[in-house]
N, C-alpha and C positions, 0 to 999 in steps of 0.2 A: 309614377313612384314605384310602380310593381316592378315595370320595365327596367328603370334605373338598378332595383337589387336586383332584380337575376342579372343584368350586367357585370354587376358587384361581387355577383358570387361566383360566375362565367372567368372574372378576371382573377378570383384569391385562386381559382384553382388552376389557372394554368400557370400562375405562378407556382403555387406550391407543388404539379406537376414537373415542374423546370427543375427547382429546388432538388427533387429526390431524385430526377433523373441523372442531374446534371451535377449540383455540387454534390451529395452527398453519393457519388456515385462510386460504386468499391470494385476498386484495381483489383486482378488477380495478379498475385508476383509469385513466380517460376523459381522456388527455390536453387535448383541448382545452375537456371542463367543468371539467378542475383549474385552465387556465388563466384562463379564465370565472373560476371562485372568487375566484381568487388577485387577479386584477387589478381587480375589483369592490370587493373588503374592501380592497385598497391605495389606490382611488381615493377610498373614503368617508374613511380616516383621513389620507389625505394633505392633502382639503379642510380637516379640520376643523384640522388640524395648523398650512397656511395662514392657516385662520382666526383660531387661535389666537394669531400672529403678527402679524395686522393685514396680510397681505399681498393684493396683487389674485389674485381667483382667474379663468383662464381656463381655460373648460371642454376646449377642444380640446387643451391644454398638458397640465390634471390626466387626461384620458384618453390620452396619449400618456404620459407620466410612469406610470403604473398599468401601461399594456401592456408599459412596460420590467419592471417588479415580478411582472408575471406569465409575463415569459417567463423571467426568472432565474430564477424559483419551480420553472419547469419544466425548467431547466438544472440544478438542484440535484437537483431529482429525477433526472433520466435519469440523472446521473453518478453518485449515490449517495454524495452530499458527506454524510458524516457531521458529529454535532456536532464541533467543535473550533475549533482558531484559523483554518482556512484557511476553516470556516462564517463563522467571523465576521467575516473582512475580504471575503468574500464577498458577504455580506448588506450591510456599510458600505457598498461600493462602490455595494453596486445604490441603496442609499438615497440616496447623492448625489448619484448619475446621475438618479435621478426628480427631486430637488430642485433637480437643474440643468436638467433639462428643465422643471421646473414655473413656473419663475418669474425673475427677473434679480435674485434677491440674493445678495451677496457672499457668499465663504466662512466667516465667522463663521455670517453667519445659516443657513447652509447648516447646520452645523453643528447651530446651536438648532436646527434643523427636525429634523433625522435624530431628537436627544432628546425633540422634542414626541411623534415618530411613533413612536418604541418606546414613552413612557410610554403614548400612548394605545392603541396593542395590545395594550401587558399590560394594560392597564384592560378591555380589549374580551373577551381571554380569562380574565381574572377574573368577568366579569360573564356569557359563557357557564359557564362551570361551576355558577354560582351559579342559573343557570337550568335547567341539566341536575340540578344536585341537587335544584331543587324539584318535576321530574317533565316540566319543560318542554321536547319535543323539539319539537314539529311548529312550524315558523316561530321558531325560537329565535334564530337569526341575525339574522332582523329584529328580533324585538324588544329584541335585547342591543345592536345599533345604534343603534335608537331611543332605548333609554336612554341610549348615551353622549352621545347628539347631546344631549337633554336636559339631561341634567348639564352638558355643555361650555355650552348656551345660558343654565343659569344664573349656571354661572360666569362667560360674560360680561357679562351683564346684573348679575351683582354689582360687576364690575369698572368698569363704563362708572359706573352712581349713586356709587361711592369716587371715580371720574375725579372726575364733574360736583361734588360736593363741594367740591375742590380748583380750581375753574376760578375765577377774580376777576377782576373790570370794573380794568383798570388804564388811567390817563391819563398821558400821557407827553407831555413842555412841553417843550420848545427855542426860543428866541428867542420867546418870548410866544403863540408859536402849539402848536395842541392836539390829540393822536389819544387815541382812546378804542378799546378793543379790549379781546376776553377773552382772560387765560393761566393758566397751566395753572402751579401749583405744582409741580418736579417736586424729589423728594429727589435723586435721581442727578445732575441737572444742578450741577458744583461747578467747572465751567469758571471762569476765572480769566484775567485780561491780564495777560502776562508780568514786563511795564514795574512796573506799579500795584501788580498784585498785586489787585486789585477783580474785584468776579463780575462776571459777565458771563450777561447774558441773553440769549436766540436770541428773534428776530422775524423773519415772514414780511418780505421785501422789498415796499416799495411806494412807492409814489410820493412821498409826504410824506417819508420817511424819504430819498431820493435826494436830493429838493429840498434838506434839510438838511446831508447831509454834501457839497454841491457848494455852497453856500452858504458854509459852514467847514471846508474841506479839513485845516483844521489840528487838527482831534478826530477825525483819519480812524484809526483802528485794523488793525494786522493779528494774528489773535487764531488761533494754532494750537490746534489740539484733536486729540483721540484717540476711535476706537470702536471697539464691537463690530466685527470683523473689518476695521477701517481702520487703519493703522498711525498715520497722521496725515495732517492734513488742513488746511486757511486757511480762515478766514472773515472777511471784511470788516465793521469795527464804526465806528462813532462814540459819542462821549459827548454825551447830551443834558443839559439844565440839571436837571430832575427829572420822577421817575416815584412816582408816589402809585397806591398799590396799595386798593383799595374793601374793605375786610373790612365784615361785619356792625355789629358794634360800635365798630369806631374804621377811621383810616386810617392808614396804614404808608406816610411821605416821605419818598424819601432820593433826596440832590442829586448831582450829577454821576456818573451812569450809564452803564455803556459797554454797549451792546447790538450783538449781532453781528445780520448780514442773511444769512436764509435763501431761498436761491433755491427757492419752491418752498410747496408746502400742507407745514403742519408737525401738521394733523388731516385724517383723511380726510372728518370729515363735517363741518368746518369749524364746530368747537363754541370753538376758540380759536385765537389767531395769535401767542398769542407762550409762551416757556417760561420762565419766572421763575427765575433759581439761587436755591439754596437757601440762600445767605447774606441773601436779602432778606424772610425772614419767621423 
């Protein structure tokens, strides 16, 4: 019986030995490689987040934007901000603040970005785990990286051949004379002239197009619209006489057309210049 408890007692304590060694055992964390960490993994998914967006990326912007992400990272630690709501307005705030330093889009898009940049963290810590469970520790970061970038680069590259699909050679007539350019079918575009009631299509501004509506000030349009994070907005249109849209197998002609003038590239790699509403196909 004696023997039995000192066994008893032999055994609480190498357990509890275990315990404080082992669970209860306290990390030293390296302030400024936590920082390092943090603002590295914030700067890879804020690019890709960017990219995902179609927006420009400047490096000195997305490296200053990350060092904001990494000092909050390490504000949250010193203070001992546990999970909750004040974690989370916490975390939004910093995410804006990078998005506001990363770039000059509106608070809408601000917005989309913050949910570009959570879905692809969690995709980034799903895809560590999934590497930690198949045994993969040493360089695991990078390569769970590597694959998001991958997956993100296919799914652009899927995006871009659906885009080019959807692009048609359209000719566009006004008083006998002729522009040819490519656009871009978009479903979203359902813009509309007030007056009419007729869609209305977005074309880059250019010189033909001025020459006609100063020619016939009297098809001159003013055509309000709405977006993402704009409340509302003018754009200046004319009606031309017709636009015949090039499809594969037949052609799509319809007469008096009001297109609105975009100041500006309406593709970044100038694959089309004008955006078709979706009532003309």
């Amino acid at each position: 019986m004696i023997l039995s408890h000192a066994l008893t007692k032999k055994a609480w304590g190498f357990l509890y030995t275990f315990f404080v060694r082992e669970v209860m055992r306290i990390y030293e964390i390296y302030i400024d490689i936590y920082f390092i960490e943090n603002a590295m993994l914030d700067a890879a998914i804020l690019t890709l987040a960017l990219f995902l967006m179609g927006k420009r990326m400047i490096p000195w912007r997305i490296a200053l934007a990350a060092s904001v992400g990494g000092v909050s990272a390490v504000l949250i630690l010193i203070f001992g901000i546990k999970y909750g709501i004040f974690y989370i307005l916490a975390v939004l705030a910093t995410d804006f603040m990078m998005f506001l330093v990363a770039g000059n889009a509106d608070t809408g898009e601000k917005m989309l970005g913050i949910v570009y940049f959570h879905a692809l963290a969690f995709a980034y810590t799903k895809l560590e785990e999934c590497a930690a469970m198949l045994g993969i520790w040493k360089g695991n970061r990078v390569i769970t990286l590597a694959v998001l970038i991958a997956m993100i680069m296919l799914i652009a590259h899927y995006q871009s051949r659906r885009r080019a699909q959807r692009i048609y050679m359209v000719t566009i007539t006004e008083n006998g004379e002729h522009i040819e350019l490519k656009a871009l079918f978009d479903t979203g575009n359902s813009l509309t002239e007030p007056m009419s009631q007729k869609p209305v299509s977005i074309i880059e501004e250019n010189e033909t197009i001025k020459l006609w509506l100063a020619a016939q000030p009297e098809r001159y349009r003013v055509i309000p619209f709405r977006s993402i994070g704009k409340e509302h907005g003018i754009l200046e249109g004319t009606m031309v006489d017709e636009l015949i849209i090039w499809k594969k197998d037949r052609q799509i002609v319809h007469k008096d057309v009001i297109v609105a003038l975009y100041k500006g590239k309406l593709s970044k790699d100038g694959s089309y210049q004008m955006i078709l509403n979706q009532g003309l196909l």
